[in-house]
ZAGUTOR-545196 format. One record per residue (C-alpha): residue number from 1; x, y, z; chain. Coordinates in Angstrom, 1 decimal, decimal comma, always signed. Example, Ala and Ser with C-alpha at 12.3 -4.5 7.8 and 13.67 -1.06 7.14 Angstrom:
<atoms>
<1 <+12,3 -4,5 +7,8> 'A'>
<2 <+13,7 -1,1 +7,1> 'A'>
</atoms>
This chain:
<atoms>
<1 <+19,7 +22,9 -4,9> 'A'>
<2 <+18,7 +19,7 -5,0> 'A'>
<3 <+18,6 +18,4 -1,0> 'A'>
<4 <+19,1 +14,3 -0,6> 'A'>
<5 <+18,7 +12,7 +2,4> 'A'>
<6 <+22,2 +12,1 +3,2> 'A'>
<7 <+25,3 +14,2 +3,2> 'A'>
<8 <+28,8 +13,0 +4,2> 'A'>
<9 <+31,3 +15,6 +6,6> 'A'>
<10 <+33,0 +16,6 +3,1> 'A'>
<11 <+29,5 +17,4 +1,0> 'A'>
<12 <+28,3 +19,3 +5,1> 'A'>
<13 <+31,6 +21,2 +4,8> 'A'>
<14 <+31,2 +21,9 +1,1> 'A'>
<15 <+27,5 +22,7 +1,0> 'A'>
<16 <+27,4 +24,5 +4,2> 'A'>
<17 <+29,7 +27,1 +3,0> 'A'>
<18 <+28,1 +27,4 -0,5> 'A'>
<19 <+24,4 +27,7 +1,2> 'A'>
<20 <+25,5 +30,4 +3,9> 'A'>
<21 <+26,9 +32,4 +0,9> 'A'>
<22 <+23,2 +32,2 -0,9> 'A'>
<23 <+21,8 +33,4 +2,5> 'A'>
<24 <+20,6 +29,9 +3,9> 'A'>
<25 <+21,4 +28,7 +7,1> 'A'>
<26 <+22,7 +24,9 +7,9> 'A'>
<27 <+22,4 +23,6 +11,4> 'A'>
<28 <+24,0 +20,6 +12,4> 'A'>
<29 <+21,8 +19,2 +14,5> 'A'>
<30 <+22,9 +17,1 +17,6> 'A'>
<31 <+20,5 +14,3 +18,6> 'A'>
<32 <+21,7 +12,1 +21,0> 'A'>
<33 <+23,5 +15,1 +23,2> 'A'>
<34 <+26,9 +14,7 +22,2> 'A'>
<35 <+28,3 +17,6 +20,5> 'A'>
<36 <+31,1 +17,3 +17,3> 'A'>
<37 <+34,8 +18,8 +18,4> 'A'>
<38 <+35,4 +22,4 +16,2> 'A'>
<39 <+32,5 +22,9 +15,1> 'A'>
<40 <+29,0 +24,2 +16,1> 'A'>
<41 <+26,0 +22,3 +16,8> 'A'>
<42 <+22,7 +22,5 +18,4> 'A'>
<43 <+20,4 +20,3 +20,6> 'A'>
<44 <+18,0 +19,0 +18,8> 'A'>
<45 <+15,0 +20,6 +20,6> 'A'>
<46 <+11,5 +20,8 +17,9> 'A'>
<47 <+11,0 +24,6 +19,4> 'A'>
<48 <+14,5 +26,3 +19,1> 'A'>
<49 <+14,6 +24,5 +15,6> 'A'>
<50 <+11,6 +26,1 +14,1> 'A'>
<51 <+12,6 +29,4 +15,1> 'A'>
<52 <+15,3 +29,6 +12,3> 'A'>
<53 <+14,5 +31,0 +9,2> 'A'>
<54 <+12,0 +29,2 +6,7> 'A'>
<55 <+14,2 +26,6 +4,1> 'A'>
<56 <+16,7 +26,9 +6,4> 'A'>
<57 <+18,9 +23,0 +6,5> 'A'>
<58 <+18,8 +20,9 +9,1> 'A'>
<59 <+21,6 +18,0 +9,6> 'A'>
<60 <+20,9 +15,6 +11,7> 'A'>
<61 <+23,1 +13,2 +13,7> 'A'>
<62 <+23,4 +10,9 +16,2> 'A'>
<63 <+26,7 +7,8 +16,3> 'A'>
<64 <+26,7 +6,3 +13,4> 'A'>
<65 <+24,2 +8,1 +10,9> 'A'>
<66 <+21,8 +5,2 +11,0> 'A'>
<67 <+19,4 +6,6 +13,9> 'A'>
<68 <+19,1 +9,6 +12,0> 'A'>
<69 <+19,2 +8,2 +8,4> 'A'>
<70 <+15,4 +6,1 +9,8> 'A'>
<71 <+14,2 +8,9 +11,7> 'A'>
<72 <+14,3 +11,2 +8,3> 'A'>
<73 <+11,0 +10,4 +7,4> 'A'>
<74 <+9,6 +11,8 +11,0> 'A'>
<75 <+11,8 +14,9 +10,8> 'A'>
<76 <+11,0 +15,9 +7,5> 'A'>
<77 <+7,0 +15,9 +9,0> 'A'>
<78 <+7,7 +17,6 +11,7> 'A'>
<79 <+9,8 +20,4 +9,7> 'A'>
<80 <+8,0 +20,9 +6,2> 'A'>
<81 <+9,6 +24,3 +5,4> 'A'>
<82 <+12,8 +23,4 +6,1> 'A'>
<83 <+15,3 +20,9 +4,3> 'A'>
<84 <+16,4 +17,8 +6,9> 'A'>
<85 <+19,2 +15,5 +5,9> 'A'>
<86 <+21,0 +12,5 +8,4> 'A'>
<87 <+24,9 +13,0 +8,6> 'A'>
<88 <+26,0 +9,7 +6,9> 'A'>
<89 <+28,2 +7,8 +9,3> 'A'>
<90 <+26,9 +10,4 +12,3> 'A'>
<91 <+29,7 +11,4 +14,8> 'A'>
<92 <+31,8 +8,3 +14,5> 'A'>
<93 <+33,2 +9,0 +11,4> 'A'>
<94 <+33,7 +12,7 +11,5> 'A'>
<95 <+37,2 +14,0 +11,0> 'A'>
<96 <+37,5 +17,1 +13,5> 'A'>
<97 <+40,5 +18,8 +11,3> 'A'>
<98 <+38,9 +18,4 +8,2> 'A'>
<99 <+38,6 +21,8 +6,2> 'A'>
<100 <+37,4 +22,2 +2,8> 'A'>
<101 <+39,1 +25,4 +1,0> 'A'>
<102 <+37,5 +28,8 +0,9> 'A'>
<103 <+36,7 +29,3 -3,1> 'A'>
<104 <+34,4 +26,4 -3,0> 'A'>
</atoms>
């Protein structure tokens, strides 16, 4: 899969669930400690992160996807065997009852 270095909530919802199937592991990644309603995240904390498998994803992001979006560069040095992508638009635009349908 080709990994750019943004994803909106629908292309996270899609792609999470058609990575997970192929055996790799997407982490939305919460940096400015403010977690998403329905659905799981972590801190971001360099240490817990690396302890998740090798070419695992990493989505990153913070209010309004911007942060994270300029900070890519700096992510993507400190995790090289993994994949890192901002959340475009970050938490203010993410739809908490948006589902995408199974047979993706």
């Amino acid at each position: 899969m080709n990994y750019p270095d943004e994803w909106t909530q629908e292309e996270y919802l899609i792609n999470k669930k058609k990575l997970e199937r192929m055996g790799v592991k997407v982490v939305l990644v919460d940096t400015i400690l403010t977690p998403i309603e329905k659905v799981h995240t972590v801190i971001y904390n360099p240490y817990e992160l690396s302890k998740n498998p090798k070419g695992s994803v990493f989505v990153f992001y913070c209010y309004s996807g911007s942060g994270t979006f300029k900070r890519l560069k700096e992510y993507k040095k400190k995790f090289p065997d993994y994949h890192c992508i901002s959340l475009k638009g970050g938490r203010g635009y993410w739809r908490k009852n948006m589902t995408v349908a199974d047979d993706i």
